[in-house]
mmCIF file as gemmi writes it, N, C-alpha and C atoms, coordinates in Angstrom:
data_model
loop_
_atom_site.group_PDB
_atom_site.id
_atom_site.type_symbol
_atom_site.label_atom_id
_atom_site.label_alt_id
_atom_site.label_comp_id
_atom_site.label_asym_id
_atom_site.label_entity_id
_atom_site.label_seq_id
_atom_site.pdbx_PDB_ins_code
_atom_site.Cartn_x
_atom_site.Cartn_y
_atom_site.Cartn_z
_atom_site.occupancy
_atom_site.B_iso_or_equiv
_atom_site.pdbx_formal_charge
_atom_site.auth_seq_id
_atom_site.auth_asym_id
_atom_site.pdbx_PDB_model_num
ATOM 1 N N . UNK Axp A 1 ? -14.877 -8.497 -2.751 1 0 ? 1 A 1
ATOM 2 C CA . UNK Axp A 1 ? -13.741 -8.015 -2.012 1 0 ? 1 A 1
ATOM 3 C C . UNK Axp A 1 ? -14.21 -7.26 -0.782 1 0 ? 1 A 1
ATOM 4 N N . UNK Axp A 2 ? -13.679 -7.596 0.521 1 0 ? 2 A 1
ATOM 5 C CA . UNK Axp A 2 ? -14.409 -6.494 1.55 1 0 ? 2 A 1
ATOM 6 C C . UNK Axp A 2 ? -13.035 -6.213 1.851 1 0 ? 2 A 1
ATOM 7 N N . UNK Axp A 3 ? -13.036 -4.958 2.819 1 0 ? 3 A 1
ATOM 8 C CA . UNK Axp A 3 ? -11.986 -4.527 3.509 1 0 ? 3 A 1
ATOM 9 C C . UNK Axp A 3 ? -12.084 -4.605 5.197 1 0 ? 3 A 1
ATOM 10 N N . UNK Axp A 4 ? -10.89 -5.05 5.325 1 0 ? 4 A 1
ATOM 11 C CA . UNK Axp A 4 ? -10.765 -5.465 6.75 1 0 ? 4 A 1
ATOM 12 C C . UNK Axp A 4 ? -9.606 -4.225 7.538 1 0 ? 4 A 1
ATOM 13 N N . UNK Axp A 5 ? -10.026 -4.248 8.955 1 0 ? 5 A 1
ATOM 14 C CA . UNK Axp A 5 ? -8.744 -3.245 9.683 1 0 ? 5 A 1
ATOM 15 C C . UNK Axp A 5 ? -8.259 -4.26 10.702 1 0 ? 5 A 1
ATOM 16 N N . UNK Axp A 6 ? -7.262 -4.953 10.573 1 0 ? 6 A 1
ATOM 17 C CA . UNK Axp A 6 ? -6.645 -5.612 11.361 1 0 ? 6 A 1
ATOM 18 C C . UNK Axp A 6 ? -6.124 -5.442 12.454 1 0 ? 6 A 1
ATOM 19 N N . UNK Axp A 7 ? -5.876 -5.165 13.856 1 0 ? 7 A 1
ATOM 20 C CA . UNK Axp A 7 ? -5.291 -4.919 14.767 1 0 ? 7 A 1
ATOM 21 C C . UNK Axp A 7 ? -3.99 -4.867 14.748 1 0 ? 7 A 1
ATOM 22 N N . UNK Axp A 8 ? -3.928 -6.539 14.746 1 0 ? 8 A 1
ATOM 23 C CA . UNK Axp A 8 ? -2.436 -7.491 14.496 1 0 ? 8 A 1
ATOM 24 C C . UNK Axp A 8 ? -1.284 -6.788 13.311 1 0 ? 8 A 1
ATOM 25 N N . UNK Axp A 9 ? -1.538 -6.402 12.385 1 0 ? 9 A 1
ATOM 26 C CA . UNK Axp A 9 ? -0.877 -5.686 11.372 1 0 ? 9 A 1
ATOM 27 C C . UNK Axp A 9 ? -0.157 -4.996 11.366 1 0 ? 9 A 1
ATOM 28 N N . UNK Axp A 10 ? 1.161 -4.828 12.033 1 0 ? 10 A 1
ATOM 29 C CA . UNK Axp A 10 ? 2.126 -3.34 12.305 1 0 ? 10 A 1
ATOM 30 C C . UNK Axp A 10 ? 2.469 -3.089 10.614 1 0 ? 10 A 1
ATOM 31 N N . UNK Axp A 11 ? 2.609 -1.698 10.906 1 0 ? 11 A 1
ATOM 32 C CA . UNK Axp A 11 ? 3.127 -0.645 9.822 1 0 ? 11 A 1
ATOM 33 C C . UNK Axp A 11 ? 3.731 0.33 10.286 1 0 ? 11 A 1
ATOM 34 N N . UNK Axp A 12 ? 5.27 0.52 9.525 1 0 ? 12 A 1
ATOM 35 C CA . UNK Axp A 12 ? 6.194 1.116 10.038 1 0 ? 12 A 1
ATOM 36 C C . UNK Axp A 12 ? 5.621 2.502 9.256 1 0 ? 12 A 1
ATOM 37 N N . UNK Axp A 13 ? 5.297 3.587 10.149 1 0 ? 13 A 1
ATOM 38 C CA . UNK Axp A 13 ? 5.355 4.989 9.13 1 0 ? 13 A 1
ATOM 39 C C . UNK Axp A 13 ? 6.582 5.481 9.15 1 0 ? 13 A 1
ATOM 40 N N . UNK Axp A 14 ? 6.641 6.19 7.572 1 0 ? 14 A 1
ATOM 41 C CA . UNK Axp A 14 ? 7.834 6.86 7.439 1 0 ? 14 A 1
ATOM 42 C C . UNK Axp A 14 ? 7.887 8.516 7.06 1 0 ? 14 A 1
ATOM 43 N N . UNK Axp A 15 ? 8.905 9.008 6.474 1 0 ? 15 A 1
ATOM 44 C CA . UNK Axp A 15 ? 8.524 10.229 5.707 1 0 ? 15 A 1
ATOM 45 C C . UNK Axp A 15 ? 8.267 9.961 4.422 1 0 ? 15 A 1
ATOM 46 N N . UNK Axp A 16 ? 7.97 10.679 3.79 1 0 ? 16 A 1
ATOM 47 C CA . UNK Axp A 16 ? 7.721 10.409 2.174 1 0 ? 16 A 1
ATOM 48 C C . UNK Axp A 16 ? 8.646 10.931 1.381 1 0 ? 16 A 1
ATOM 49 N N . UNK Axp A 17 ? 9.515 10.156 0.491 1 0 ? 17 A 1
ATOM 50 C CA . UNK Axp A 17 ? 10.306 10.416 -0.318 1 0 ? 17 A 1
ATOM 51 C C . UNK Axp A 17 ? 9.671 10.555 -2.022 1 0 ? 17 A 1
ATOM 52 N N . UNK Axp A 18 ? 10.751 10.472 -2.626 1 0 ? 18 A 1
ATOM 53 C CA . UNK Axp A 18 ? 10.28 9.949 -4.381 1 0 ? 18 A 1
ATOM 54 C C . UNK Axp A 18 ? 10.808 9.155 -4.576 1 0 ? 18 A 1
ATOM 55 N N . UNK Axp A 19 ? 9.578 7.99 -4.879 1 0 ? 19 A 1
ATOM 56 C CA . UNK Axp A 19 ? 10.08 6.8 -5.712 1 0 ? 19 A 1
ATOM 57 C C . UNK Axp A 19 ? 9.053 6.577 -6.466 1 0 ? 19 A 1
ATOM 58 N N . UNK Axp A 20 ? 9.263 6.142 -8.06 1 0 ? 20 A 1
ATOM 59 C CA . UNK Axp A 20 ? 8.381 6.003 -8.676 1 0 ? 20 A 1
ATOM 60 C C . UNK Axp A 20 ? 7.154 4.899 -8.143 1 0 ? 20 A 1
ATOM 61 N N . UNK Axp A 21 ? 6.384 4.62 -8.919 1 0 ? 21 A 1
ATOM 62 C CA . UNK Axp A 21 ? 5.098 3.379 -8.568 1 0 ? 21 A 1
ATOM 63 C C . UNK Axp A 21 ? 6.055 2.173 -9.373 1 0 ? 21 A 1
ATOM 64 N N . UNK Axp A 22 ? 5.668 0.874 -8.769 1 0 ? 22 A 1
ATOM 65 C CA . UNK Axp A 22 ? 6.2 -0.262 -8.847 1 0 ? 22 A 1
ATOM 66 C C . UNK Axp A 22 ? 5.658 -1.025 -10.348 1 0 ? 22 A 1
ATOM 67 N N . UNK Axp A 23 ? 4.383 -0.497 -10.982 1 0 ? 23 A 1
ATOM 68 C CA . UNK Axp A 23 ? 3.648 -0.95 -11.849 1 0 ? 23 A 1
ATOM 69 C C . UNK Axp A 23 ? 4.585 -0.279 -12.596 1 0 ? 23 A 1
ATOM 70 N N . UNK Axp A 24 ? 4.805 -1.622 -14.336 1 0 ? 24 A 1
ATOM 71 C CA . UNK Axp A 24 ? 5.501 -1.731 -15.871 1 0 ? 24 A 1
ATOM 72 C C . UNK Axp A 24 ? 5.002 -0.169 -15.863 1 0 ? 24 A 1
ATOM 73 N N . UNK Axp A 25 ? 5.627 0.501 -16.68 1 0 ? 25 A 1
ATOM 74 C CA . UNK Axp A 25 ? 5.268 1.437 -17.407 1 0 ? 25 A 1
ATOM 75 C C . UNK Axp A 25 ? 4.334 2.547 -16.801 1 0 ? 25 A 1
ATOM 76 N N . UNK Axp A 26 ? 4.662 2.907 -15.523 1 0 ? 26 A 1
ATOM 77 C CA . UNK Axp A 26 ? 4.12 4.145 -14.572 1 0 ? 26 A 1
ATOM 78 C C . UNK Axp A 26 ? 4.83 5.023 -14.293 1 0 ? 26 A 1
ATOM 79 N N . UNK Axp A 27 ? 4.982 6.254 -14.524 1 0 ? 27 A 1
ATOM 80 C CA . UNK Axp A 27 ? 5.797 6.932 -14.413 1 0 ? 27 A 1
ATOM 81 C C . UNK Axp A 27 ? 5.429 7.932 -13.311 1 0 ? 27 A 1
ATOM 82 N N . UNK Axp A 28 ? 4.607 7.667 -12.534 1 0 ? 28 A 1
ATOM 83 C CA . UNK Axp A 28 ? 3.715 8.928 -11.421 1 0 ? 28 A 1
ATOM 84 C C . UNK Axp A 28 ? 4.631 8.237 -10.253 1 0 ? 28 A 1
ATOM 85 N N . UNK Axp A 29 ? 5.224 9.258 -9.511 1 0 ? 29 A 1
ATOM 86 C CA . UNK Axp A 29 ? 5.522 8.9 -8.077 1 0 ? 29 A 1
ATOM 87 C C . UNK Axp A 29 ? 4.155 8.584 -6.981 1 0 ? 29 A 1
ATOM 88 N N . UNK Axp A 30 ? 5.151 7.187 -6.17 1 0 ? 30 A 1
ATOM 89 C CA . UNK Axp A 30 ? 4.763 6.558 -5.481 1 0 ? 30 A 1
ATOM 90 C C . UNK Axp A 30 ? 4.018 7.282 -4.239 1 0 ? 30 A 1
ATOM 91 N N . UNK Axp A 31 ? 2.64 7.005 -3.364 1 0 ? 31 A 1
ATOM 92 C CA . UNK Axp A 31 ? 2.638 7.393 -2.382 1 0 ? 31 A 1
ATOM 93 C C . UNK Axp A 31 ? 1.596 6.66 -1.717 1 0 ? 31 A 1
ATOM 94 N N . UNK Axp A 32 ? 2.168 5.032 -1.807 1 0 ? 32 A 1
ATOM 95 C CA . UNK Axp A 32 ? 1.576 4.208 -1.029 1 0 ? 32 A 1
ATOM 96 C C . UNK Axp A 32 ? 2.21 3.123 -1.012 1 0 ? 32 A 1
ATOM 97 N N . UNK Axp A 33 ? 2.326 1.902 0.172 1 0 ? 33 A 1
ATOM 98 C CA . UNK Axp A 33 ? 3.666 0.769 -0.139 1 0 ? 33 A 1
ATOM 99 C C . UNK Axp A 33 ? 2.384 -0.921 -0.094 1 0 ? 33 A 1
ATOM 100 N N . UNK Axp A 34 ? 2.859 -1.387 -0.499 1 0 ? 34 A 1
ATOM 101 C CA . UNK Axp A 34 ? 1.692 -2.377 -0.582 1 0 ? 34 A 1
ATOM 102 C C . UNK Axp A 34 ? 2.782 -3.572 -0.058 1 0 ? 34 A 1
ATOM 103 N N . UNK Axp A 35 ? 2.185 -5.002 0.307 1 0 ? 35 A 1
ATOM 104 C CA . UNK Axp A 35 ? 2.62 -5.766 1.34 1 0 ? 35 A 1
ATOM 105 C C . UNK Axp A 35 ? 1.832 -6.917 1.373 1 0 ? 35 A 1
ATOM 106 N N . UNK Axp A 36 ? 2.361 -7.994 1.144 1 0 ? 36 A 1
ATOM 107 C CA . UNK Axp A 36 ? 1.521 -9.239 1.211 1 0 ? 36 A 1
ATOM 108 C C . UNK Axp A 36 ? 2.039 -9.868 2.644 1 0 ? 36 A 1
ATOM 109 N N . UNK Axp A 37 ? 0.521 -10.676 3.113 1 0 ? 37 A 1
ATOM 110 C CA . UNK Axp A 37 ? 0.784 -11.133 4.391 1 0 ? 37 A 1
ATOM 111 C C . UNK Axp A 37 ? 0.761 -12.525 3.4 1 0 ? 37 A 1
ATOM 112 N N . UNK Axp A 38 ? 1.047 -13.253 3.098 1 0 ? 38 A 1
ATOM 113 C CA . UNK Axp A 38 ? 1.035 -14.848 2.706 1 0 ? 38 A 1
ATOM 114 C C . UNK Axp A 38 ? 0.469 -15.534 3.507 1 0 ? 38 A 1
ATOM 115 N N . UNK Axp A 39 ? 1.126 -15.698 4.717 1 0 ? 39 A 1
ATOM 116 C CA . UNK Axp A 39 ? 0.172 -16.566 5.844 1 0 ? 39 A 1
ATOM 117 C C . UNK Axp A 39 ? -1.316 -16.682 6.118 1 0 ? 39 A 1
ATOM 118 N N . UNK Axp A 40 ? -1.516 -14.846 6.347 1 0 ? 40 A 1
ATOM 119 C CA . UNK Axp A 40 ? -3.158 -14.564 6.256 1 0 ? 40 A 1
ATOM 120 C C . UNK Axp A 40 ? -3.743 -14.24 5.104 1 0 ? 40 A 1
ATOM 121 N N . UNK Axp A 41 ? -3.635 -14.205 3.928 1 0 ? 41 A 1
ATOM 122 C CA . UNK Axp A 41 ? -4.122 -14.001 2.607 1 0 ? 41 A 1
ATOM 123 C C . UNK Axp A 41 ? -4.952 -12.387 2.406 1 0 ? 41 A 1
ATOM 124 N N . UNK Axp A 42 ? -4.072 -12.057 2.829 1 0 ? 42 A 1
ATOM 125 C CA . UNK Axp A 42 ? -4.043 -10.902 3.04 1 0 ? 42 A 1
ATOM 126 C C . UNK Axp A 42 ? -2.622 -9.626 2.668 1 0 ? 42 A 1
ATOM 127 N N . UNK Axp A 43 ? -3.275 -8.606 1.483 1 0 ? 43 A 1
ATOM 128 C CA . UNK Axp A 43 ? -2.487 -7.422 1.034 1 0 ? 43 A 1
ATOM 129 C C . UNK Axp A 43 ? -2.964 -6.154 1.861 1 0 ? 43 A 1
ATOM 130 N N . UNK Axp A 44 ? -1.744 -5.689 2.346 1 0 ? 44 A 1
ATOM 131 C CA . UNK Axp A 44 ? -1.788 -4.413 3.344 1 0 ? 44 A 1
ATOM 132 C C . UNK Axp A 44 ? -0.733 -3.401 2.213 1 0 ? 44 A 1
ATOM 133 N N . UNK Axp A 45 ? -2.522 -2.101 2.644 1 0 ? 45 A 1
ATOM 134 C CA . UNK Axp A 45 ? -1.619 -0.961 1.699 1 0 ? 45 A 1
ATOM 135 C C . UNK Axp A 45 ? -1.565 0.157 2.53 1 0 ? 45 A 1
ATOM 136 N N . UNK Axp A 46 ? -0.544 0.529 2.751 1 0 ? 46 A 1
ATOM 137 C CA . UNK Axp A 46 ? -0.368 1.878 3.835 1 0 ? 46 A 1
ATOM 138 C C . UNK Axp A 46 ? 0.118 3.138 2.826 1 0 ? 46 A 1
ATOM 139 N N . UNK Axp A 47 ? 0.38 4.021 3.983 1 0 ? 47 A 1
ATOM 140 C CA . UNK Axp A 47 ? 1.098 5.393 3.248 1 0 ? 47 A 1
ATOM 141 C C . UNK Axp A 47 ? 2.723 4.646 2.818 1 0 ? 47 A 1
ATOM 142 N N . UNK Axp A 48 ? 3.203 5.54 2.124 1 0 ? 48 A 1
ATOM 143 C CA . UNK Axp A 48 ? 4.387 5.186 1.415 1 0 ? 48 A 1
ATOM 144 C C . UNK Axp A 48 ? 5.634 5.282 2.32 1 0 ? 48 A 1
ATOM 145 N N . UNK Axp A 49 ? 6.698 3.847 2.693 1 0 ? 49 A 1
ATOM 146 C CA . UNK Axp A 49 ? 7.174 3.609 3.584 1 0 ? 49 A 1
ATOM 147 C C . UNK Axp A 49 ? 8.613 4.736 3.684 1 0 ? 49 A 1
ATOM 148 N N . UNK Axp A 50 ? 9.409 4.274 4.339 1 0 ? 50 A 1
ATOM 149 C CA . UNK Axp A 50 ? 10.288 5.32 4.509 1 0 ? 50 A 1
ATOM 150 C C . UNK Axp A 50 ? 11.375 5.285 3.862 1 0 ? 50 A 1
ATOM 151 N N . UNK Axp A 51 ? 11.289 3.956 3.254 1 0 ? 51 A 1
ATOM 152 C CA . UNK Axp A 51 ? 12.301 3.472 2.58 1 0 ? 51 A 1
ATOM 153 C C . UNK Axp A 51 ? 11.992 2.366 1.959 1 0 ? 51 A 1
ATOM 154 N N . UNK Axp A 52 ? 12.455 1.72 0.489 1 0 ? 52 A 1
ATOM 155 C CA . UNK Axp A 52 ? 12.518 0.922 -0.43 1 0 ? 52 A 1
ATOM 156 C C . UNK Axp A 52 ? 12.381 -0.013 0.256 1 0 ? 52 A 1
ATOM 157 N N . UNK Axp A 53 ? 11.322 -1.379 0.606 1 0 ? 53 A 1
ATOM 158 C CA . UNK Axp A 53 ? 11.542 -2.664 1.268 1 0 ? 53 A 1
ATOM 159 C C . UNK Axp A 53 ? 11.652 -3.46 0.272 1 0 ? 53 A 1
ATOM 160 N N . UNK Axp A 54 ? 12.42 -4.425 -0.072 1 0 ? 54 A 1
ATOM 161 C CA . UNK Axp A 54 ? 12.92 -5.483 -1.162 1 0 ? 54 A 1
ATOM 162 C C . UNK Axp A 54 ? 11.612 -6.486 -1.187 1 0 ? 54 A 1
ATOM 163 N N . UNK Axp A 55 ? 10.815 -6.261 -0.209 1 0 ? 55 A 1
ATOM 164 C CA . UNK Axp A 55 ? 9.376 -7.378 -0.842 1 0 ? 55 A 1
ATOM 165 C C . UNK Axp A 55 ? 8.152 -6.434 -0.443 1 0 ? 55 A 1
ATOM 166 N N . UNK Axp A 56 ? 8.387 -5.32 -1.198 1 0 ? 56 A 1
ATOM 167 C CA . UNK Axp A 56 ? 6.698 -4.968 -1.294 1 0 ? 56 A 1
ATOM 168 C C . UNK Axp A 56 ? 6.93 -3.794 -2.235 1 0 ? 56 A 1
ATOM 169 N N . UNK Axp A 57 ? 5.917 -3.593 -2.309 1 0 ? 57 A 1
ATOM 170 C CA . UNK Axp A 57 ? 5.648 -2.743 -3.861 1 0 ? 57 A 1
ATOM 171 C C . UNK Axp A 57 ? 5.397 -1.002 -3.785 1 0 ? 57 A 1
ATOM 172 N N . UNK Axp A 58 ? 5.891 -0.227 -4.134 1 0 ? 58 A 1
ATOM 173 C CA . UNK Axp A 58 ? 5.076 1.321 -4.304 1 0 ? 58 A 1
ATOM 174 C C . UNK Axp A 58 ? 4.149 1.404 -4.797 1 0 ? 58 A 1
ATOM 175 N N . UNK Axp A 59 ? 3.272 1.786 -5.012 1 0 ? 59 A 1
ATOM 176 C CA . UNK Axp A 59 ? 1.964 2.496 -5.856 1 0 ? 59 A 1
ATOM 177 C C . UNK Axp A 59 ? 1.81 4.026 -5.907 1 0 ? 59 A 1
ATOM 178 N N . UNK Axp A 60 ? 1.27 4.334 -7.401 1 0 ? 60 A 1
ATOM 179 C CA . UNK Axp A 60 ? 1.005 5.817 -7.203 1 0 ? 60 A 1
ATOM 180 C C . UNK Axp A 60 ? -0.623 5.73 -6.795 1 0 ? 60 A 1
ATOM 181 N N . UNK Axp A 61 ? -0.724 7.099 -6.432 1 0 ? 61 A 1
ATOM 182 C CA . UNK Axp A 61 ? -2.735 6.869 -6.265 1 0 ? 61 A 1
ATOM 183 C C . UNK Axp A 61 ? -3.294 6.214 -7.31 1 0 ? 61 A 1
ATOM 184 N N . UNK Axp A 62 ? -3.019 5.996 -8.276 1 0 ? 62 A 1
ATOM 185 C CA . UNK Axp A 62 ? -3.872 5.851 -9.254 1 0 ? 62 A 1
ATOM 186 C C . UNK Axp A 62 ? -4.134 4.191 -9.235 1 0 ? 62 A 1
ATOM 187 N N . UNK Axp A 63 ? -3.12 3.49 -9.276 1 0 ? 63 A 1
ATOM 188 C CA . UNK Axp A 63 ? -2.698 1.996 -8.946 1 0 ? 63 A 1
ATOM 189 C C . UNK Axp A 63 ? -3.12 1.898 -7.183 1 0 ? 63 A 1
ATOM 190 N N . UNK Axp A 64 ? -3.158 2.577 -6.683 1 0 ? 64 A 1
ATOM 191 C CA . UNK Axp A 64 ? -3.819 1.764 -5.021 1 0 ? 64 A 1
ATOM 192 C C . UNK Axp A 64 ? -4.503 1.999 -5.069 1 0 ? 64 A 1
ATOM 193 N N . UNK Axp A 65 ? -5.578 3.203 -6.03 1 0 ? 65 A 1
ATOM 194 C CA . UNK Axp A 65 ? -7.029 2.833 -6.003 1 0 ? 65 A 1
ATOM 195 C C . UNK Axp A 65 ? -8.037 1.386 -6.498 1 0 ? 65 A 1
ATOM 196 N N . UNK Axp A 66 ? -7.374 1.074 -7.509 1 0 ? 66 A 1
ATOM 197 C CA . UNK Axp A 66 ? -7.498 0.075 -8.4 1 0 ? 66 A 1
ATOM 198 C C . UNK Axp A 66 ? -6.81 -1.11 -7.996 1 0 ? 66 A 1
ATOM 199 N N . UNK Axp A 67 ? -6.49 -1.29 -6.603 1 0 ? 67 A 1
ATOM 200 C CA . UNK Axp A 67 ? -5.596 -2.525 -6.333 1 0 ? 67 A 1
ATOM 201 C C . UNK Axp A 67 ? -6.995 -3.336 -6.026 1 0 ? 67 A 1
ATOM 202 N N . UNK Axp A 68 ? -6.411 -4.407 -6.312 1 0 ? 68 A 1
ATOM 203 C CA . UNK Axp A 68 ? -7.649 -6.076 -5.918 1 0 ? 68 A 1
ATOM 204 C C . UNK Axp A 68 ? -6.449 -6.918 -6.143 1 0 ? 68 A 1
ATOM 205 N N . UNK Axp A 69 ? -7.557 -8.161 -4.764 1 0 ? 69 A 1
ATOM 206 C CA . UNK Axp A 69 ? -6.534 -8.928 -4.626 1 0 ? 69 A 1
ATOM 207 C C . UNK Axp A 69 ? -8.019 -10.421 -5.031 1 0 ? 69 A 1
ATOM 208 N N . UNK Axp A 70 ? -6.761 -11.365 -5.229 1 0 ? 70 A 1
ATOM 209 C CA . UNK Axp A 70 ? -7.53 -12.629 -5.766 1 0 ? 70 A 1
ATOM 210 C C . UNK Axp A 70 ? -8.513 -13.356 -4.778 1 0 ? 70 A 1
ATOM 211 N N . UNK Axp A 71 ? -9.371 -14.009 -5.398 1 0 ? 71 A 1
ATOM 212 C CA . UNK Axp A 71 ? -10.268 -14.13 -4.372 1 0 ? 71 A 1
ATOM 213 C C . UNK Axp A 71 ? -9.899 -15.414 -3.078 1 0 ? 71 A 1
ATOM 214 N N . UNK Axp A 72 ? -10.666 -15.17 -2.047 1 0 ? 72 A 1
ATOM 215 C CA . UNK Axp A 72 ? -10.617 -15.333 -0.507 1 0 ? 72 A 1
ATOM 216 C C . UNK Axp A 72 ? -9.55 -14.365 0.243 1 0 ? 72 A 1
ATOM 217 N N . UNK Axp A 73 ? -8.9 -13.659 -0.35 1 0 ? 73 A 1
ATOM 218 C CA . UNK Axp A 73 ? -7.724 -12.207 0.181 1 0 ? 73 A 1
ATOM 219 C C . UNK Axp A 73 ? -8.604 -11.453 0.654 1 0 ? 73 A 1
ATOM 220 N N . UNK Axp A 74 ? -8.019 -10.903 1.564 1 0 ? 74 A 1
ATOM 221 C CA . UNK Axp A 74 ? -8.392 -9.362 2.177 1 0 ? 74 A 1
ATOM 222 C C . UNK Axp A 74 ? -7.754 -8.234 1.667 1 0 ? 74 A 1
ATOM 223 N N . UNK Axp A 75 ? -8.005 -6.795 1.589 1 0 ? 75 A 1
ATOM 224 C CA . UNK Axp A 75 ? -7.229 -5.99 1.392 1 0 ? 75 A 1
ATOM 225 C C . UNK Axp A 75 ? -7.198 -4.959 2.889 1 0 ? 75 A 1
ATOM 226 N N . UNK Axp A 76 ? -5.859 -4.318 3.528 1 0 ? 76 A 1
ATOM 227 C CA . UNK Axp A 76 ? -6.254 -4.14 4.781 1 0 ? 76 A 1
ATOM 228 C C . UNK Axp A 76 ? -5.799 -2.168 4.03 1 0 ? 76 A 1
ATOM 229 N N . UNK Axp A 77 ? -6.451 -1.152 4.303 1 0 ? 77 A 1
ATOM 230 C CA . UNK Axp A 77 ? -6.065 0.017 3.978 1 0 ? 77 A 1
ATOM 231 C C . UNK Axp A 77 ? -5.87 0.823 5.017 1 0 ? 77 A 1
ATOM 232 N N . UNK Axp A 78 ? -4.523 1.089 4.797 1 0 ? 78 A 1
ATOM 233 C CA . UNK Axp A 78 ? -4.795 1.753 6.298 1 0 ? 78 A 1
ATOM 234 C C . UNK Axp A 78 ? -3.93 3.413 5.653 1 0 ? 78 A 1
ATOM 235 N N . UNK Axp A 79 ? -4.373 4.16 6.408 1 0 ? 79 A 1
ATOM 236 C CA . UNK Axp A 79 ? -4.259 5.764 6.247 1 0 ? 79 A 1
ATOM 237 C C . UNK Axp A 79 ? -3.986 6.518 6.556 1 0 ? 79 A 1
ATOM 238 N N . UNK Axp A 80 ? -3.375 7.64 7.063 1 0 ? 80 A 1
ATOM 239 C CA . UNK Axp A 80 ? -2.521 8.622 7.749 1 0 ? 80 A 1
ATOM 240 C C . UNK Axp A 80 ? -3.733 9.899 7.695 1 0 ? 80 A 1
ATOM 241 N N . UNK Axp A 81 ? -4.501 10.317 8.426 1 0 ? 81 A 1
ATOM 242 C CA . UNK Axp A 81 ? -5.075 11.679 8.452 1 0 ? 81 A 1
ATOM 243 C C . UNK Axp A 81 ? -4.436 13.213 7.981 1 0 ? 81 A 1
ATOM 244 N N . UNK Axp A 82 ? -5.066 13.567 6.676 1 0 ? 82 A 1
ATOM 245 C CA . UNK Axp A 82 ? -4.494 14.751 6.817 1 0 ? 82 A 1
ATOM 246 C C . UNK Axp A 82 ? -2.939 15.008 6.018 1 0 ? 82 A 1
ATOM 247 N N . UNK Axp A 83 ? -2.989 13.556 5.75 1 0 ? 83 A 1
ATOM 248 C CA . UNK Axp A 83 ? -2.047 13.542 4.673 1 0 ? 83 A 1
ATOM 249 C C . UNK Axp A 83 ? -1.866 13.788 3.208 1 0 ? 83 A 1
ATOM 250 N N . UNK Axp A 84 ? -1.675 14.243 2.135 1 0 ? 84 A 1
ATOM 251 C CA . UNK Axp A 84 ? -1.59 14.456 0.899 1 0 ? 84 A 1
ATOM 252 C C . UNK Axp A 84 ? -1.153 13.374 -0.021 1 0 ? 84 A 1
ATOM 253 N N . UNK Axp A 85 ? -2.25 13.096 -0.826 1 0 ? 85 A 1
ATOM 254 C CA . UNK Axp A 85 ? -2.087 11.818 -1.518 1 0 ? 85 A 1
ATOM 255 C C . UNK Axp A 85 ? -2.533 10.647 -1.221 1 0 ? 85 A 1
ATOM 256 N N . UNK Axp A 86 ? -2.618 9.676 -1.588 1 0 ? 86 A 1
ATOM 257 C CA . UNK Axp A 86 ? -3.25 8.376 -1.06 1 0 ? 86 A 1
ATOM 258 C C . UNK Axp A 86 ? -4.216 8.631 -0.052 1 0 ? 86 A 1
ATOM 259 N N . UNK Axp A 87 ? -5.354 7.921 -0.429 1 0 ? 87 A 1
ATOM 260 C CA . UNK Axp A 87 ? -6.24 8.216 1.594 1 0 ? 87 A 1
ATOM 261 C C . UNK Axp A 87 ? -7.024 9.37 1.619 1 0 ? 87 A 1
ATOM 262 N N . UNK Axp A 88 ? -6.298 10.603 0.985 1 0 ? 88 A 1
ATOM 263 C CA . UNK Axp A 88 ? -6.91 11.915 1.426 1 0 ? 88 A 1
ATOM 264 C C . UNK Axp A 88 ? -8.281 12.494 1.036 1 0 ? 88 A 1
């Protein structure tokens, strides 16, 4: 698995709310949004969006540390400085 920083990749930042993590049976709030590019085979995990998007996922830290994606995927991580939680 390597990690890539994409240019091309917009990510909307938001504020951070509470929403739980997207993983069965997690009960830790979310503070990261995860995002499949399909086209480029490629999963983008940012800070946690501003709002619920109907095709991508929350994670708590614990689950975006441990994210992998299947092989020939990229994973793109991208991070907010100075922020609390995810990244920090």
């Amino acid at each position: 698995m390597s990690q890539s920083y994409v240019g091309a990749v917009a990510v909307v930042w938001g504020t951070m709310s509470s929403r739980p993590c997207s993983r069965v049976a997690c009960a830790k709030d979310a503070v990261a949004t995860l995002t499949y590019v399909y086209a480029d085979s490629m999963a983008v995990l940012g800070p946690l969006s501003g709002e619920h998007e109907p095709h991508s996922y929350d994670l708590c830290a614990v689950h975006a540390e441990r994210l992998s994606a299947p092989q020939g995927w990229q994973i793109v991580r991208h991070s907010v400085f100075g922020e609390l939680g995810y990244g920090a």
